[in-house]
DSSP file (Angstrom, degrees, kcal/mol; ACC not computed):
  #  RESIDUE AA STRUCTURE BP1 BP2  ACC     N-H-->O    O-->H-N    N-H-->O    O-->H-N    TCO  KAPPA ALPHA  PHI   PSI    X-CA   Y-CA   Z-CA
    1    1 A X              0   0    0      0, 0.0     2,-0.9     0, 0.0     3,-0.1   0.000 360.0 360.0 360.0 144.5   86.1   80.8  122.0
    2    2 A X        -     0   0    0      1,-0.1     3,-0.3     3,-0.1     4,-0.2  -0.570 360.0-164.4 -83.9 122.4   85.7   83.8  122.9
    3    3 A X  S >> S+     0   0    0     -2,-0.9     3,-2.6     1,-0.2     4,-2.4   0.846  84.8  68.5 -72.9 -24.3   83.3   86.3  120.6
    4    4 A X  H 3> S+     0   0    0      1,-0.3     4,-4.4     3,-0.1    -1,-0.2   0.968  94.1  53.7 -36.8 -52.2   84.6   89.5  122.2
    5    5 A X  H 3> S+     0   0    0     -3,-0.3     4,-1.1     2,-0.2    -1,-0.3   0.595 101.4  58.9 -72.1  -3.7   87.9   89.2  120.8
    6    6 A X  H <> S+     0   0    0     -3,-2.6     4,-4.2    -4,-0.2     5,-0.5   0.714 114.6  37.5 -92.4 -15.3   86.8   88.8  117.1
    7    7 A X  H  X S+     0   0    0     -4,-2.4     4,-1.8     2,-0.3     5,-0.3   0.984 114.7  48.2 -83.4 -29.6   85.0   92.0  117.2
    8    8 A X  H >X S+     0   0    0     -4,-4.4     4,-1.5    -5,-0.2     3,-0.6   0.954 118.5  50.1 -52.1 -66.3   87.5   93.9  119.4
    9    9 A X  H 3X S+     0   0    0     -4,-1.1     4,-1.8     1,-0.3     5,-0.4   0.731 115.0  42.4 -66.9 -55.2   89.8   92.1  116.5
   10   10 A X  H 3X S+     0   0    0     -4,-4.2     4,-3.6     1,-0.3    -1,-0.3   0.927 113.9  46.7 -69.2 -45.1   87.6   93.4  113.6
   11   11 A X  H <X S+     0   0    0     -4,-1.8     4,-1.7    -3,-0.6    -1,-0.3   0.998 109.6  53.4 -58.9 -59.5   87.1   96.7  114.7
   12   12 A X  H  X S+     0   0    0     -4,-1.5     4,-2.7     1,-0.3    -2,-0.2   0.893 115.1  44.0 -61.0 -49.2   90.8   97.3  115.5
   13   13 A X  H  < S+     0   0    0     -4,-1.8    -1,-0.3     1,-0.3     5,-0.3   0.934 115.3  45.0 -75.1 -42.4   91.4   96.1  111.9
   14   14 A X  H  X S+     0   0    0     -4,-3.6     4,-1.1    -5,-0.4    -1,-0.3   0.984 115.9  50.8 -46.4 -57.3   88.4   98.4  110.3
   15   15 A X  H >< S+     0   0    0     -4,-1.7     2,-3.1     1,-0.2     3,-3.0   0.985 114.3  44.4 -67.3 -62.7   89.9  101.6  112.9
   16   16 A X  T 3< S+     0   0    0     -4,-2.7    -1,-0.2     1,-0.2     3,-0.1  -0.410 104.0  64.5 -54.8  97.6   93.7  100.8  111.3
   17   17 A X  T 34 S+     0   0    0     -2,-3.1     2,-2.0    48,-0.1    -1,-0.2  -0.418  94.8  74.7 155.7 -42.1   92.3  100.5  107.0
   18   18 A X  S << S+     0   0    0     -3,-3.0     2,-0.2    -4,-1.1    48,-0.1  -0.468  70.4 142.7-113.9  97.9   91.5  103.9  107.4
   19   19 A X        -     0   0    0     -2,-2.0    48,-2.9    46,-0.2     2,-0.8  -0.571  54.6-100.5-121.0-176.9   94.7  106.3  107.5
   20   20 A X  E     -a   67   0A   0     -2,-0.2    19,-0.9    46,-0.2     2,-0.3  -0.924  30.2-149.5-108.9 117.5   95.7  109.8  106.3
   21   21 A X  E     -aB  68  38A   0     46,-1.5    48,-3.1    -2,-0.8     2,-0.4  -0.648  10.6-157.1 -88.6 133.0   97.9  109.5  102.8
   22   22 A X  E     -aB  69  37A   0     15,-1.2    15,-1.8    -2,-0.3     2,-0.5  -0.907  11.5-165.9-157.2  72.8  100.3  112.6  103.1
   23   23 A X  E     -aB  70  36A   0     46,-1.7    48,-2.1    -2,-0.4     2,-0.3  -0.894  10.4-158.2 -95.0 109.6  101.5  113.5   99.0
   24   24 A X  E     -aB  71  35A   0     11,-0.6    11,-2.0    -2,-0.5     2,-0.3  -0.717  23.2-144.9 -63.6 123.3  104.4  115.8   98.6
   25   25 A X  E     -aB  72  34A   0     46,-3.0    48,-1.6    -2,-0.3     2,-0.6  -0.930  26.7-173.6-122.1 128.0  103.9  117.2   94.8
   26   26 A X  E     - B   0  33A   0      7,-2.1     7,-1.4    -2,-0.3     2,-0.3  -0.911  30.3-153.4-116.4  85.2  106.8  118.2   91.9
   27   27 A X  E     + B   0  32A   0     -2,-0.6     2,-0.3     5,-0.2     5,-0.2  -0.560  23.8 167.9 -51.9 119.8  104.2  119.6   89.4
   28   28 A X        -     0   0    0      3,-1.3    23,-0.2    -2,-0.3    -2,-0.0  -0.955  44.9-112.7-132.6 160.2  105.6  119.2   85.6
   29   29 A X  S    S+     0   0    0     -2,-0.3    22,-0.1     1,-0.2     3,-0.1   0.878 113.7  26.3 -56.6 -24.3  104.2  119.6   82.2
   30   30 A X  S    S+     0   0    0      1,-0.2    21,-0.4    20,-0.1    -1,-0.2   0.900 130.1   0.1-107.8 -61.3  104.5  116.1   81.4
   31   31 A X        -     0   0    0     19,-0.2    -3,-1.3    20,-0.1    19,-0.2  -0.225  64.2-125.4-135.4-168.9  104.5  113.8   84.7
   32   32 A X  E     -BC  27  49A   0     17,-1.4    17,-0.8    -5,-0.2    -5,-0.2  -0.872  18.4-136.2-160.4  99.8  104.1  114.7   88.5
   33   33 A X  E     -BC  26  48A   0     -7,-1.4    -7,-2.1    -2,-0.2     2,-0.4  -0.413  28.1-167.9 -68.7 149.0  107.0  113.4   91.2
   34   34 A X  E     -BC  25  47A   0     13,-1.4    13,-1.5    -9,-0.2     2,-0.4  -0.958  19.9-172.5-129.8 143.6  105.3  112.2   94.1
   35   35 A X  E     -B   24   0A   0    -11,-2.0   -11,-0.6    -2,-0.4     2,-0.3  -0.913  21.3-160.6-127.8 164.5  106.6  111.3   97.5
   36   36 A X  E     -BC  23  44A   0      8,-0.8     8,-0.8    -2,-0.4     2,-0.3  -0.608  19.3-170.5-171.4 115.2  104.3  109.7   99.8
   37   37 A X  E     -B   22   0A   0    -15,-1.8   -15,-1.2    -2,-0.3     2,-0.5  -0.713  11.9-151.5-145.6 119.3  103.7  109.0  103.6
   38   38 A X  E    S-B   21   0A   0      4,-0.4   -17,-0.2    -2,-0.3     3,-0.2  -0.727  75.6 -36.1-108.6  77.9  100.9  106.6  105.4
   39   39 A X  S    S-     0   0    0    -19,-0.9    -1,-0.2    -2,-0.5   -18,-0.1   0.964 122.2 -38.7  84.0  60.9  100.1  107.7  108.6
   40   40 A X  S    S+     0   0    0    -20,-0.2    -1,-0.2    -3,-0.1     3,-0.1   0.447  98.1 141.9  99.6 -20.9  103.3  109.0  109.9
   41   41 A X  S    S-     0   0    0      1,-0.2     2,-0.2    -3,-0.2    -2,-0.1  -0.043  71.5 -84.0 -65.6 172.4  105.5  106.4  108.4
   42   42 A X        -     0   0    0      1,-0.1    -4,-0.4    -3,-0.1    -1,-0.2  -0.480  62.3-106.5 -60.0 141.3  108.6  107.0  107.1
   43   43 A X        -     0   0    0     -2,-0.2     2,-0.2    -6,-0.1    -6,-0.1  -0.316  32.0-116.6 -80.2 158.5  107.7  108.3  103.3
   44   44 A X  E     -C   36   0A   0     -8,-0.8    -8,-0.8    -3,-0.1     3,-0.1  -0.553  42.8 -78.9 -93.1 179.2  108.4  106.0  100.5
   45   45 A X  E     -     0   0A   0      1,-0.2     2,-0.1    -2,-0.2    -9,-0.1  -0.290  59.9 -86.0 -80.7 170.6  110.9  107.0   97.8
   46   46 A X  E     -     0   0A   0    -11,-0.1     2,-0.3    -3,-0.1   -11,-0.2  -0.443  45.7-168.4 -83.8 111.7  109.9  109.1   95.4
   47   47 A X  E     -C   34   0A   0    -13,-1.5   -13,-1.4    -2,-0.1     2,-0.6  -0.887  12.3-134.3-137.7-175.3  108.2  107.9   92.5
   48   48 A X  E     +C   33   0A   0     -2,-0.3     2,-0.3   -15,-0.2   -15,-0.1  -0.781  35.2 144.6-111.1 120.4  107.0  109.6   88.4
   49   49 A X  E     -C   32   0A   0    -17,-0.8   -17,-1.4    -2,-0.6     5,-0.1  -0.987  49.0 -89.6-150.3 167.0  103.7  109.1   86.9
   50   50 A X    >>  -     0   0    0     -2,-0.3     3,-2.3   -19,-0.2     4,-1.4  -0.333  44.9 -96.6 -65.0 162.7  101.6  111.1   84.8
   51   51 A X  T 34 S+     0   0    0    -21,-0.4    -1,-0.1     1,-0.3   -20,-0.1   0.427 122.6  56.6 -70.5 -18.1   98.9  113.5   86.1
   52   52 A X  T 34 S+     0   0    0      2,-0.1     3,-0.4     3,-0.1    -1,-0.3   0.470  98.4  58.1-134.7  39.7   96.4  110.9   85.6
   53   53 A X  T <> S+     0   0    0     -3,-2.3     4,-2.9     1,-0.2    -2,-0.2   0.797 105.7  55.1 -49.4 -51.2   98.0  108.4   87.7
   54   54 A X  T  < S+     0   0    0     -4,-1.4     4,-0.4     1,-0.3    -1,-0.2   0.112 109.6  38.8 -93.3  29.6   97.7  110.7   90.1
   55   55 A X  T  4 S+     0   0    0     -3,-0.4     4,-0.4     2,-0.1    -1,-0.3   0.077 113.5  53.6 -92.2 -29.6   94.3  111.3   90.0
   56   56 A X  T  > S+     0   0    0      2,-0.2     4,-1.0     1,-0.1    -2,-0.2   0.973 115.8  47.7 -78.4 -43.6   93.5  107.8   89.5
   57   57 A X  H >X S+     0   0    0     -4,-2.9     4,-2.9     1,-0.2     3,-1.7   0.892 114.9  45.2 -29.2 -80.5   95.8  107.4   92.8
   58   58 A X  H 3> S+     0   0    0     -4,-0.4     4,-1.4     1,-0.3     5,-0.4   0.962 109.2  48.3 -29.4 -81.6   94.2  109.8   94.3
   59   59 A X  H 3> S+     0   0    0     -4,-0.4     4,-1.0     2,-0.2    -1,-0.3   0.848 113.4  52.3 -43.2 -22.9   90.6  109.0   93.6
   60   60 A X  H XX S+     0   0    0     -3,-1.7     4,-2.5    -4,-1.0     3,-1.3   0.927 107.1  53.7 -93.8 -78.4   91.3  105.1   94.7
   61   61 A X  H 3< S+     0   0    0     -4,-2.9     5,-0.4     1,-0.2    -2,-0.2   0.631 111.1  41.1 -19.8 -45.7   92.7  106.3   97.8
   62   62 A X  H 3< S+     0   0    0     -4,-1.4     3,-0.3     3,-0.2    -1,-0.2   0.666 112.7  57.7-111.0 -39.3   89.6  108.5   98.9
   63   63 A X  H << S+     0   0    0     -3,-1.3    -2,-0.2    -4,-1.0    -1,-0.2   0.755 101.0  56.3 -55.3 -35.7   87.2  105.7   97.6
   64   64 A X  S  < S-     0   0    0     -4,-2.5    -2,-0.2     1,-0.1    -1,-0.2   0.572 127.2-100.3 -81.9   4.0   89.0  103.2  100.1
   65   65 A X  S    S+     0   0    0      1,-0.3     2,-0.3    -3,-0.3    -3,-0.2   0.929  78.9 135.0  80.1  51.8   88.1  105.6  103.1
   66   66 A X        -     0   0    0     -5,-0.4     2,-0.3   -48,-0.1    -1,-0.3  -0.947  53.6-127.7-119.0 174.2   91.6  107.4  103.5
   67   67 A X  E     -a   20   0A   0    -48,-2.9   -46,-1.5    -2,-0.3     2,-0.3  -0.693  24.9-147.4 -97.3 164.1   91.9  111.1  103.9
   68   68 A X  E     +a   21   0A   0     -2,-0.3     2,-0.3   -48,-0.2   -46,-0.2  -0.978  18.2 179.8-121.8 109.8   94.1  112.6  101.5
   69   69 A X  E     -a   22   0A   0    -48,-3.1   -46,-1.7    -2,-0.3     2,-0.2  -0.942   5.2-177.9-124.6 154.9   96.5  115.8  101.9
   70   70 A X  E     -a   23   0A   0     -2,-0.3     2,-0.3   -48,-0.2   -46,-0.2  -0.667  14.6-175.9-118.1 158.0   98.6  117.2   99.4
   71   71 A X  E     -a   24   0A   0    -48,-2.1   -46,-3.0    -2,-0.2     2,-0.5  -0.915  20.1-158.5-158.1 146.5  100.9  120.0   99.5
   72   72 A X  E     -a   25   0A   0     -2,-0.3     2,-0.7   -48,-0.2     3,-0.3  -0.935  39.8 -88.1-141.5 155.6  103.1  121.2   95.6
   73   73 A X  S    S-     0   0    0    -48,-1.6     3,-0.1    -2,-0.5    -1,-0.0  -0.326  93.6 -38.5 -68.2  98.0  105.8  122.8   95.1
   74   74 A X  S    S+     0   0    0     -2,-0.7     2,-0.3     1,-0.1    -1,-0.3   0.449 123.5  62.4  65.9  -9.9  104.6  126.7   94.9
   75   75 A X  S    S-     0   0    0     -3,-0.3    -1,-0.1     5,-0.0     2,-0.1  -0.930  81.1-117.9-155.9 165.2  101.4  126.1   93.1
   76   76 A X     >  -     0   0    0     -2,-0.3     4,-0.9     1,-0.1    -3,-0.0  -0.378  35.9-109.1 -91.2-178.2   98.2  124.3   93.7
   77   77 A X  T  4>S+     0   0    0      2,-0.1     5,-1.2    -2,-0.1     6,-0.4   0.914 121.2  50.6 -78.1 -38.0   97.1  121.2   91.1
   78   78 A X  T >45S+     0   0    0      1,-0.2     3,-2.6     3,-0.2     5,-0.3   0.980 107.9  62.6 -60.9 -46.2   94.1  123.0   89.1
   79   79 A X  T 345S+     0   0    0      1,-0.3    -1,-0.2     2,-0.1    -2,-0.1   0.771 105.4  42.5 -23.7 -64.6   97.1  126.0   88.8
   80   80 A X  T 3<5S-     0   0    0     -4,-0.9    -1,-0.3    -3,-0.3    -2,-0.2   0.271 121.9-116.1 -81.5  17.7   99.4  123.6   86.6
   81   81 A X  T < 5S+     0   0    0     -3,-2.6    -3,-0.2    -4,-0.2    -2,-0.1   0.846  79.2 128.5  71.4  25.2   96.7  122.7   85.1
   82   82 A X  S   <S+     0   0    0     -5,-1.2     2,-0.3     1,-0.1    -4,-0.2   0.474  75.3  31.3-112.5  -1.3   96.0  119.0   85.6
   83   83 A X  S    S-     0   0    0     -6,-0.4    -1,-0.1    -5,-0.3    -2,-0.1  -0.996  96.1 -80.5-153.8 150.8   92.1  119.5   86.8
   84   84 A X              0   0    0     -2,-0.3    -6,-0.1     1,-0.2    -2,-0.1  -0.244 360.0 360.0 -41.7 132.3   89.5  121.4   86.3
   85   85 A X              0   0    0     -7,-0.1    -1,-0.2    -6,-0.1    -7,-0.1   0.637 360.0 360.0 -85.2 360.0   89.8  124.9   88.6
């Protein structure tokens, strides 16, 4: 066998693991809708957790080597209050 091809194969699979996570934010007092889009993809539906789901989300994401951008509706997250400013 040839050993090029499992490291071209491993590398390719290391380069794709590491993508940009793209969360649309509905800030509310209680929970936080989230929509959310992997590297271009068509976004997935829309879904409700509290504010620290989405931190634990968040934090898991950014531990697994993705980037993370955000963008909320009018207001930042420390604004609504869900993190320290």
């Amino acid at each position: 066998m040839n050993n090029n091809i499992h490291k071209i194969d491993g590398e390719r699979v290391a380069v794709e693991m590491a993508m940009t996570v793209k969360l649309g934010l509905d800030l509310h007092a209680r929970d936080v809708v989230v929509c959310r889009q992997n590297d271009g993809q068509q976004p997935k539906p829309v879904c409700r957790m509290t504010h620290k789901e989405l931190l634990d989300l968040v934090a898991g994401l950014i531990a697994a080597g993705h980037r993370v951008e955000s963008c909320c509706e009018g207001r930042t997250i420390a604004d609504a209050g869900c993190i320290a400013s």
